[in-house]
C-alpha positions in Angstrom: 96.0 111.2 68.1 97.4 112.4 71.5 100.7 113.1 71.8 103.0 112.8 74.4 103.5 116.3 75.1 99.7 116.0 75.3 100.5 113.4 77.8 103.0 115.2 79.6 100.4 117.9 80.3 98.1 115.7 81.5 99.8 113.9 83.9 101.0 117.8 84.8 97.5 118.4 85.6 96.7 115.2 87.5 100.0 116.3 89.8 98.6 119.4 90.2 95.3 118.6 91.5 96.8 116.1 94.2 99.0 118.6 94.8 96.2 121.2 95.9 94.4 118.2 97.4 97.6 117.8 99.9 97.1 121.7 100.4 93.8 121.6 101.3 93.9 119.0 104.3 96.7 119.6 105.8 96.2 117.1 109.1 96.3 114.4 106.3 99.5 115.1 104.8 100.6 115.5 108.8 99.4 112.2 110.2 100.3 110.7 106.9 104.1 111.7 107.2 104.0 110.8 111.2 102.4 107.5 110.6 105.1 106.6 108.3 107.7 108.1 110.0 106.7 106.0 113.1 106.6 102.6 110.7 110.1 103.7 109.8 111.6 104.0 113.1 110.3 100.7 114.2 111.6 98.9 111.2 115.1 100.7 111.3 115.2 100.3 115.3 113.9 96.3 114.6 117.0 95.5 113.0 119.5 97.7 114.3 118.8 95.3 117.7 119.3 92.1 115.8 122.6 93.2 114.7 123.8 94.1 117.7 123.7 90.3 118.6 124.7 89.3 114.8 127.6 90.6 112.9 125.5 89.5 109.7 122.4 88.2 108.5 123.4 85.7 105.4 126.3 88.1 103.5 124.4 91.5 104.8 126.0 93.4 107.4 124.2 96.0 109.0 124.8 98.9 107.1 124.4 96.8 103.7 120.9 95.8 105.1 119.8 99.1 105.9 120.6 99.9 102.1 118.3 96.9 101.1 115.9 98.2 103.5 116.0 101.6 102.2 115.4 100.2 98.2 112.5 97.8 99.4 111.3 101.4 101.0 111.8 103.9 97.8 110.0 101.4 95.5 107.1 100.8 98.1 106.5 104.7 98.6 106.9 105.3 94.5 103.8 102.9 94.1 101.9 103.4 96.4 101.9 107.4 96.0 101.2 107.1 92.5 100.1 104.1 91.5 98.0 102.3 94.5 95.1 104.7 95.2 94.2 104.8 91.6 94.3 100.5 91.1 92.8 100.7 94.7 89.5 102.3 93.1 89.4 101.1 89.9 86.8 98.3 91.1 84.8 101.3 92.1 84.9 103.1 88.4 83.0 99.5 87.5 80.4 99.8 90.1 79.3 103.6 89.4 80.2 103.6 85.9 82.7 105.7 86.0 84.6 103.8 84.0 82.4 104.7 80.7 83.8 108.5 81.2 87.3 107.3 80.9 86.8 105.5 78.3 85.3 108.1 76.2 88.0 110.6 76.6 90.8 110.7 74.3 93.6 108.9 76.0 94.9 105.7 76.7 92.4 104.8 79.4 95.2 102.7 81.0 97.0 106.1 81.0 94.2 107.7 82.9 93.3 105.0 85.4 96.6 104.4 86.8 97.4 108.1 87.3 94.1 110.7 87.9 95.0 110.5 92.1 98.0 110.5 93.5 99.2 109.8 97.1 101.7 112.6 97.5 102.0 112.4 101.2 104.2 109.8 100.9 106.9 112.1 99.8 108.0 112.1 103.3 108.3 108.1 102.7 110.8 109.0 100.2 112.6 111.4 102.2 113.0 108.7 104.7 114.0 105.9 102.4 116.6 108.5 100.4 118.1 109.3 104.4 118.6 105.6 105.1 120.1 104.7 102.4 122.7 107.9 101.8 123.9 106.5 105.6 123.6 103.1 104.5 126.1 103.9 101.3 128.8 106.3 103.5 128.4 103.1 106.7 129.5 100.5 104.2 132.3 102.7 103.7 132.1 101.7 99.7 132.9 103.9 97.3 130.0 104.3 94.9 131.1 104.4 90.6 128.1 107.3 89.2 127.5 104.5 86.8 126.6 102.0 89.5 123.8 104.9 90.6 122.8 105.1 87.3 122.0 101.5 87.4 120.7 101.4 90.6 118.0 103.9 89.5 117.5 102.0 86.1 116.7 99.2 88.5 114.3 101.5 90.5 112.4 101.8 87.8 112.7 98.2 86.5 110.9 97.5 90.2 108.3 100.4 90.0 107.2 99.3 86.7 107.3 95.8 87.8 105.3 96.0 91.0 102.6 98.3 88.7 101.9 95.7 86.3 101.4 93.0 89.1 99.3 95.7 90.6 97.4 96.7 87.6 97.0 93.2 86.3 95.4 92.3 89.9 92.9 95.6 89.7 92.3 94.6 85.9 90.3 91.5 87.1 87.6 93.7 88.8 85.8 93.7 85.2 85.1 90.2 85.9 84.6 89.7 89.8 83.2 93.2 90.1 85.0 93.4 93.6 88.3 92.3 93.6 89.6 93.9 97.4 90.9 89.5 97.7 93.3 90.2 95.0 94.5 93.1 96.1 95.1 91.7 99.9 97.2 89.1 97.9 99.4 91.8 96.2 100.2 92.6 99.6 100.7 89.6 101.1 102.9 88.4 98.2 105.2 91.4 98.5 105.9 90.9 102.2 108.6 88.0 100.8 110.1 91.5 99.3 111.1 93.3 102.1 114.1 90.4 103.0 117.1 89.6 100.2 116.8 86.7 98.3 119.9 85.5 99.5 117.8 84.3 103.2 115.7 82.1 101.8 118.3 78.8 101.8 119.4 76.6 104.1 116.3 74.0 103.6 114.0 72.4 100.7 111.2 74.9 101.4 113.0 78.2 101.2 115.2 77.4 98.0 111.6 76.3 96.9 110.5 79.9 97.7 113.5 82.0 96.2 113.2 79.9 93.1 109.8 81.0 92.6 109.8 84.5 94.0 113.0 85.5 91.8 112.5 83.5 88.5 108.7 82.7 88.2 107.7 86.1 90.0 109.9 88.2 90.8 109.6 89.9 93.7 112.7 89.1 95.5 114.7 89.8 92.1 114.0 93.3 91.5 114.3 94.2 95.1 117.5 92.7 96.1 119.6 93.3 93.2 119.2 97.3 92.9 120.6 97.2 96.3 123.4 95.1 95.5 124.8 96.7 92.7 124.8 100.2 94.7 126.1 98.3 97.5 129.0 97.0 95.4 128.1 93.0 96.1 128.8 90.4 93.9 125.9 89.0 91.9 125.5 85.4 91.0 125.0 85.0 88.4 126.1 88.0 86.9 123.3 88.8 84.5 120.4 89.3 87.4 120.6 92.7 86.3 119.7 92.5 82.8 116.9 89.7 83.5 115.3 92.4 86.4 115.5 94.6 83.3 113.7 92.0 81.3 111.4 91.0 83.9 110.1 94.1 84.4 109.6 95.1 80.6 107.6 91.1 80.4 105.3 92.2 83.1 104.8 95.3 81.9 103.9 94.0 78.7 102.0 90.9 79.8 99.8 93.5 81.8 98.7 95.5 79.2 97.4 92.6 77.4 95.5 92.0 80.1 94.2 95.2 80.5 93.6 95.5 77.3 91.5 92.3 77.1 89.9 93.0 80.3 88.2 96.3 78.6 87.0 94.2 75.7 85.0 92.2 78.6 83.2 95.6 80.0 79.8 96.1 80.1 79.4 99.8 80.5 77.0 101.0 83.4 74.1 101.9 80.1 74.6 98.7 78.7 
């Protein structure tokens, strides 16, 4: 049985590799960090000019914003260096049958799937996110309780882990379709309703329509927003949001192994 120090030396030597990857082409890592440095700016600039006509947007000002901005970021830079390019090929382990070597070795093939590559360009994401929002926290001029940051980065993870299992669930499908690159366009498009705080979609039938189902039935807007409220020092209503992100994001998680799971029972390996 492997253990998880086992574990823990495996997902040493998966860092490693992308590591020396990141090493070896350079320009990438370059024109990576300057692509998403330039997406930044235009984002941060973007709303810095709607708030110089505004004083708020809903119960944001602009400094509070910038912190939900900066939370949407961290969590979108966290998946996608270390989760995304490995869901992103997993359709392709199906067509070359690469999929029958992971499932020989001995580890959780789940395990192996979700973290042999990793993205680690997008530490400069990070970087970026971590900036905004240490100016976001000293601009709102709101003193910040080390157990509130605690929280905030149990919440992090709650979010990671939730956007993974919507992620993995969606690659998981490929065993059936064989090409599932539809799916995966509708993770994206689903998570754009992330990048804005629940609290904007009001004001008519159709949007309370959309924040019901986008914080309750999927939760997208949920494990966003309220991260960034609770380091922000904003009231949540109601008050347990933060417990059902917690429980949201252990559900998914859960929910997505099963499918996983059951989605490997389906394979047909490339001998078969």
């Amino acid at each position: 049985m492997t253990t998880n120090r086992q574990y823990r030396r495996v997902f040493s030597t998966f860092f490693r590799n992308s590591l020396l990857r990141e090493l070896t082409f350079r320009s990438n890592f370059l024109i990576t960090s300057c692509t998403r440095g330039f997406w930044f700016l235009v984002q941060v600039i973007m709303f810095d000019l709607i708030y110089r006509n505004v004083n708020r947007i809903n119960d944001w000002t602009r400094e509070e914003y910038f912190g939900f901005m900066a939370t949407g970021m961290l969590v979108n830079a966290l998946v996608e260096a270390f989760f995304m390019p490995n869901c992103a090929r997993f359709s392709e382990l199906i067509r070359t049958g690469d999929l029958d070597f992971a499932l020989l070795k001995p580890i959780d093939t789940q395990f192996l799937v979700s973290l042999e590559k990793m993205e680690l360009a997008m530490v400069s994401q990070i970087a970026f996110a971590l900036g905004l929002l240490v100016y976001s926290v000293i601009g709102a001029q709101h003193s910040v309780a080390w157990t509130a940051v605690l929280m905030y980065l149990l919440l992090i993870a709650a979010a990671v882990t939730f956007f993974y299992s919507l992620m993995i669930g969606l690659a998981a499908t490929s065993i059936f379709f064989g090409r599932n690159q539809g799916l995966l366009d509708f993770w994206f498009y689903v998570t754009i309703f992330a990048r804005y705080p629940s609290s904007i979609y009001s004001g008519s039938p159709t949007a309370e329509v959309f924040r019901f189902l986008f914080s309750y039935v999927l939760p997208i807007l949920l494990v966003i927003t309220v991260p960034a409220r609770v380091l922000l020092g904003k009231a949540l209503e109601p008050g347990w949001l933060s417990l059902m992100t917690l429980a949201s994001a252990a559900v998914s998680f859960a929910i997505s192994r099963m499918v996983f799971q059951w989605s490997l029972q389906h394979y047909r390996s490339a001998s078969s």
